[in-house]
C-alpha positions in Angstrom: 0.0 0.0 0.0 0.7 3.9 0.2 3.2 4.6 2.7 1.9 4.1 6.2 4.6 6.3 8.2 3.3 10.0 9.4 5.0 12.8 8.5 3.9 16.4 10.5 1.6 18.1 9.1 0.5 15.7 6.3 -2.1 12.9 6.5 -4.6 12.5 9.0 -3.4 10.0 12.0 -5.8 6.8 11.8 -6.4 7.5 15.9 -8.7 10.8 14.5 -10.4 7.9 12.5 -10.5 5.5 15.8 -11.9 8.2 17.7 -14.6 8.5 15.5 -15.6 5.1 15.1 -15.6 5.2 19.1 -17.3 8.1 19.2 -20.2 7.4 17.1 -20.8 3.8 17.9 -20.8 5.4 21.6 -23.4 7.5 20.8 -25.5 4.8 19.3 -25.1 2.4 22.4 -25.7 5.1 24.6 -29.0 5.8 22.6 -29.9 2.4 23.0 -29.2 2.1 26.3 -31.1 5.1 27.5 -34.0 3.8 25.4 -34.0 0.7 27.1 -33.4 2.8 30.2 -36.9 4.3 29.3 -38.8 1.6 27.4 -37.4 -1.8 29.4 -37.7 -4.7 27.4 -40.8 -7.5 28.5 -37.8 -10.2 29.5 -34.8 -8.6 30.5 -31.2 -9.9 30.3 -29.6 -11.1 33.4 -27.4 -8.3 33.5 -30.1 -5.7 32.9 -30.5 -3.8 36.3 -26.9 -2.7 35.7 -27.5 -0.9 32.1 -24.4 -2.4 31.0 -25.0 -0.4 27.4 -25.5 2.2 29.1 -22.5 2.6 30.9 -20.2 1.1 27.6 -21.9 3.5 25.5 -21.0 6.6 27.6 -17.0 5.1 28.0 -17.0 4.5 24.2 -18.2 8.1 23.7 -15.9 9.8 26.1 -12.9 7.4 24.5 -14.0 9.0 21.1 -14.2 12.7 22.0 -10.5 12.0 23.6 -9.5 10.5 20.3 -10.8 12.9 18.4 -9.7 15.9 19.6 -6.2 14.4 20.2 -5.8 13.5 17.0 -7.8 15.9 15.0 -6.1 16.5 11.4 -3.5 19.8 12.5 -3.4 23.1 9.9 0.4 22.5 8.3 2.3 25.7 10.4 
């Protein structure tokens, strides 16, 4: 493939990408989870009194709002 190595300034680190994935499969767990929060299900998991999704969703988010910002693409200065 193209060359993989970063150089500053040029490319856009695959972290940003990461972060993003993180961040908006976060958000979509999260929704779930909060709708589940509001709408429980007729035969809950075992684990259900916890909100498990709820919990990994908002870790996933916060993970991709780090990631993101940290590795945001960076104006060439």
């Amino acid at each position: 493939g193209k060359g993989a190595h970063m150089r500053k300034g040029g490319g856009i680190s695959i972290w940003f990408f990461v972060g993003v994935s993180l961040l908006v499969n976060g958000a979509l767990i999260l929704g779930a989870g909060l709708w589940e929060f509001v709408h429980p299900p007729a035969n809950p998991v075992v684990l259900f009194q916890y909100h498990a999704n709820v919990w990994w969703g908002a870790v996933l988010l916060l993970l991709g709002i780090f990631y993101s910002l940290r590795f945001k693409p960076q104006r060439a200065s």
